[in-house]
N, C-alpha and C positions, 0 to 999 in steps of 0.2 A: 791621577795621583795628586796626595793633596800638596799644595806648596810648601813650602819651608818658612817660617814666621817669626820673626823677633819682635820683642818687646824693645822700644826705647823709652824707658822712663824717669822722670826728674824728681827729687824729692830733697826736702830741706825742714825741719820740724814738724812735719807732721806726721806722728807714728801713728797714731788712732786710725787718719784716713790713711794711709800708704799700708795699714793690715787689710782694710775694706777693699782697695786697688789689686791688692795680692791674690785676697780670696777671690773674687772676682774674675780676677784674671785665669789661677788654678780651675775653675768653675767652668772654663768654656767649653763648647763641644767641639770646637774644631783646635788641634792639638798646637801648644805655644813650645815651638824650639828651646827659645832660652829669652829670658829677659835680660838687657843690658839695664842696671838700676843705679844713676851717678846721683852719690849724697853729697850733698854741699852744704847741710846743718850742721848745726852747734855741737849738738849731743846726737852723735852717730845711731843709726836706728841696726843695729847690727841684731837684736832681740829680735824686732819686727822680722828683720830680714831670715834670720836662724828659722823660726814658725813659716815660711813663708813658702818651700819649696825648697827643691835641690836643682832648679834648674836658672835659679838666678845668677848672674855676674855682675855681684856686690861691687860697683866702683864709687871709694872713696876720694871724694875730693875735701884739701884744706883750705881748696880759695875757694869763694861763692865765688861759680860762674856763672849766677842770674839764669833767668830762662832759657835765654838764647846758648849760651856756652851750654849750660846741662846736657839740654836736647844735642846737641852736637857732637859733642863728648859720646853721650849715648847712640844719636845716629851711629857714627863711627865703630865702637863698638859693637853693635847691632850687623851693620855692614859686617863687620870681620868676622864675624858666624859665618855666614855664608847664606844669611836667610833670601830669600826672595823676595819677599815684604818686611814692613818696618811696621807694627802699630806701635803710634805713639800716645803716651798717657801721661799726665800727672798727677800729682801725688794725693791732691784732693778730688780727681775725679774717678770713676769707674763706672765697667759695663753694668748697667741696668739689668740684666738676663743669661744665662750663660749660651745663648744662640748668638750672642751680637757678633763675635767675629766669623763664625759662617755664614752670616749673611751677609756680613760686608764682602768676605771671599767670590759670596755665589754672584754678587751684586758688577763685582768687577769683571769677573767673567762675562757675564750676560753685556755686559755694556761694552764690553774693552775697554775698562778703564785705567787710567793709571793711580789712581789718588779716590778713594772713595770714604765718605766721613758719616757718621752715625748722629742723628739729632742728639743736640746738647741739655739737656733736660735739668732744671733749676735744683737743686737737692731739696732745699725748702719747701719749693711746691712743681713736682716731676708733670704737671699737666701745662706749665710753661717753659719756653725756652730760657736760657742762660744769654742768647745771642739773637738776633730779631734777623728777621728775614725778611727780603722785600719781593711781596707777591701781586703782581698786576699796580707796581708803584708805592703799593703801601707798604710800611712796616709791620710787621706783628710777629709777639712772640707766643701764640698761642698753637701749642702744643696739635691741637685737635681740627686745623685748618690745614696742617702740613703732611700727617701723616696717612691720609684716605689719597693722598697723592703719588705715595708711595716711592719714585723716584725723582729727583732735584738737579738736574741736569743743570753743571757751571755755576753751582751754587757748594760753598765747603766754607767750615770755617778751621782756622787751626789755633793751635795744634792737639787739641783735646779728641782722643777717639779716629783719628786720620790715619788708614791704613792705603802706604804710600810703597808700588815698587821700586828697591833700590836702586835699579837702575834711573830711576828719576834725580837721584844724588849724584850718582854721577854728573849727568847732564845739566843739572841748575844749581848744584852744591848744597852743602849745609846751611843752615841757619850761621849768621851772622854774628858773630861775637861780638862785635862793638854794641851792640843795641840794649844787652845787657839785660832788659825786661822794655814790656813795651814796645811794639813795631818792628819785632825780628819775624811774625807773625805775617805782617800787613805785607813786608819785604821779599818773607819766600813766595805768597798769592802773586805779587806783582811778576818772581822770576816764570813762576809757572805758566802764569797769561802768555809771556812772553815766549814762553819756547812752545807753545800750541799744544801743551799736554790735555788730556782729557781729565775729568775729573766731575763729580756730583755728590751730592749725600743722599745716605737711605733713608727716607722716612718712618723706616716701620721697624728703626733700631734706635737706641739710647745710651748716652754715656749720662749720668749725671754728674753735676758739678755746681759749686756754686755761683752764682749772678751776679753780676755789677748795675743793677740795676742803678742803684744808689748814685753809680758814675753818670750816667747818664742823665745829662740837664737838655733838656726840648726846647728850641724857643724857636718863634715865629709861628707857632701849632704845630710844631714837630719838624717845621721842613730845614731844619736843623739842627743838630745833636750833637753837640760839646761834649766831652770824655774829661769829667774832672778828677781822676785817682785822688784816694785819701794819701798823705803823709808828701812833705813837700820834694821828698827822693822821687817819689812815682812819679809826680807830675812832672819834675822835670826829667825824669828820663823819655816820660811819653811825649813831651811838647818839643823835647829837643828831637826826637828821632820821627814825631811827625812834622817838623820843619826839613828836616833831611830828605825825607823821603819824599815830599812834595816836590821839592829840588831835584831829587835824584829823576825820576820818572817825569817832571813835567806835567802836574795834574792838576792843573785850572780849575779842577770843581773841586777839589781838595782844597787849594789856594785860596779860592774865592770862598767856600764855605769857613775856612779858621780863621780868615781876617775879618770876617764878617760875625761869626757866630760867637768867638770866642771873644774880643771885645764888648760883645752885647752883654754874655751874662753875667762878666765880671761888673761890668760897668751897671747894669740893671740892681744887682746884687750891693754896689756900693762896696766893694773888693777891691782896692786902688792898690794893694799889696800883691794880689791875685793877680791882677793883670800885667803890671811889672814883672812878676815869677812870669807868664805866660809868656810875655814881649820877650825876655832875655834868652830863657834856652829856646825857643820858637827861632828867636832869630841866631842864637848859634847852630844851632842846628843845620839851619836853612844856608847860612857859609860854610856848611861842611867840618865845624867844629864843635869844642865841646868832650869828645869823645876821651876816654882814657882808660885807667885801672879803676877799679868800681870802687876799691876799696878809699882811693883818694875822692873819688866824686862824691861818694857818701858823707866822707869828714867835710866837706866843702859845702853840701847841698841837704846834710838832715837837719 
C-alpha cells in the first residue's frame, strides 16, 4: 500500500519559481496527499497558489519566519494530515522528473531508511551540484561522479528534496526557530547523528535549485572553505549561529577550521570591516547570544 505523503513547503516572493515547485510537484508519479505551503512574503502568491492544485493548505503568515520557522510551521502542519512522510521543498527548488518521489519512496524501503534526500542539481548548469560532497576525502560537485553510485549511505543534505518519516519529528523535533536562516539545517543533521537514525541520498534523482557557489571562498587549496553570504543580514545570522553551534555540539574541527579559515580570508582580502562583522556575531553566537525577533535583528544588522 502506498504511503501517505505531505509536502512541507516555504515560499516568500518567489511566484515564477513556487508555479515551477507546484507543477512539479502535481507531476509526480507517486501520489502527494496534500501540501502544507507557509507564505511569509510581501505580496501573497494566492494566484500561484489558486493555478496550482486543490490539494494545497495555503498558510499565510504576516511575520517572516525565515527558513527555519517556515519549515516548521509547515512540518507541523504537514504532521497534522496524518501523512507518514514529509517531503520537504522550497520555493526555488523542484523535482527534476516526475519519478523523483517514488524513487525516493522505493529507496527508503530498500534501505530502511528514515531520511532519504534526492541530489541537488545547480539550475544553471543541472550536470553540477548545488552542494559538494566529499568522496574518498575529496570534495566535488560534479553531478556525474555520484550518480553511476547510485546510493549515498549517511551522506543528505537539507532541507531541499528530503523525504523524512514523521515519526523522526517526533523524536528529534522541528527545526529551530531561533536560527532564523542559516544553520537550522547544520542543527537538525547534528540532532539526527545523534539519535542514530538512518539516512542517505539517491543518486539517480534530482531536485534542482540554485548554488552558492559564489559563497563559497577556498583557502589553503581548499582544505578550507569559508561561507561568505551576500547582504550583511545573512552573514550575520550564518556566523552567529555557526558560532552556536560549534558551542552547542562541541566540534574542534568546526572550531579550529573558522578561527583559522575565516580570519585568513578576511585578512588575505584586506576586509578589516569583514572580519570585525565575523569576530562579533561569531562570538555572540558562540555565548549563546545574539538571538531574538528577526524583525528587530534586521533593523539592527541590514
Amino acid at each position: 500500500m502506498q504511503p501517505k505523503v505531505a509536502v512541507a513547503a516555504v515560499t516568500f516572493d518567489r511566484h515564477e519559481e513556487l508555479g515551477l515547485l507546484l507543477k512539479g510537484l502535481a507531476a509526480q508519479t507517486a501520489p502527494i496527499h496534500s501540501i502544507a505551503l507557509v507564505d511569509s512574503g510581501t505580496e501573497p502568491a494566492t494566484d500561484v497558489v489558486a493555478a496550482g492544485g486543490t490539494n494545497i493548505n495555503y498558510l499565510r503568515s504576516e511575520a517572516n519566519l525565515g527558513g527555519a520557522g517556515g519549515f516548521a510551521y509547515a512540518i507541523l502542519a504537514a504532521m497534522a494530515s496524518g501523512a507518514e512522510w514529509i517531503w520537504l521543498m522550497d520555493d526555488d527548488g523542484h523535482p527534476e522528473d516526475a519519478d523523483c518521489l517514488a524513487a525516493l519512496l522505493a529507496a527508503a524501503e530498500e534501505h530502511g531508511l528514515d531520511i532519504v534526500s534526492p541530489l541537488v542539481a545547480a539550475t544553471a548548469d543541472p550536470n553540477r551540484l548545488s552542494f559538494n560532497f566529499r568522496i574518498n576525502g575529496l570534495l566535488t560537485n560534479d553531478r556525474s561522479r555520484l550518480a553511476p553510485m547510485g546510493y549515498l549511505p549517511d551522506m543528505v543534505h537539507f532541507f531541499n528534496g528530503a523525504l523524512i518519516r514523521t515519526e523522526v519529528f517526533y523524536k528529534i523535533g522541528i527545526p529551530d526557530v531561533k536560527f532564523f536562516i542559516r544553520g537550522d539545517e547544520v542543527d537538525f543533521l547534528s540532532r539526527v547523528k545523534k539519535a542514530g537514525l538512518k539516512y542517505g541520498t539517491l543518486a539517480t534523482v534530482a531536485v534542482q535549485h540554485p548554488a552558492t557557489w559564489t559563497e563559497m571562498k577556498p583557502v589553503f587549496g581548499g582544505f578550507i572553505t569559508p561561507v561568505i553570504p551576500e547582504g550583511d543580514f545573512k552573514r550575520y545570522c550564518y556566523f552567529r549561529n555557526r558560532g552556536y553551534l560549534t558551542r552547542k555540539y562541541r566540534n574542534l574541527r568546526w572550531f579550529g577550521a573558522d578561527i583559522v579559515g575565516f580570519p585568513y580570508y578576511f585578512l588575505k582580502a584586506g576586509d578589516l570591516k569583514g572580519l570585525a562583522h565575523w569576530f562579533n556575531a561569531y562570538s555572540t553566537g558562540f555565548r549563546g547570544k545574539g538571538f531574538g525577533s528577526p524583525a528587530r535583528l534586521m533593523s539592527t544588522n541590514s
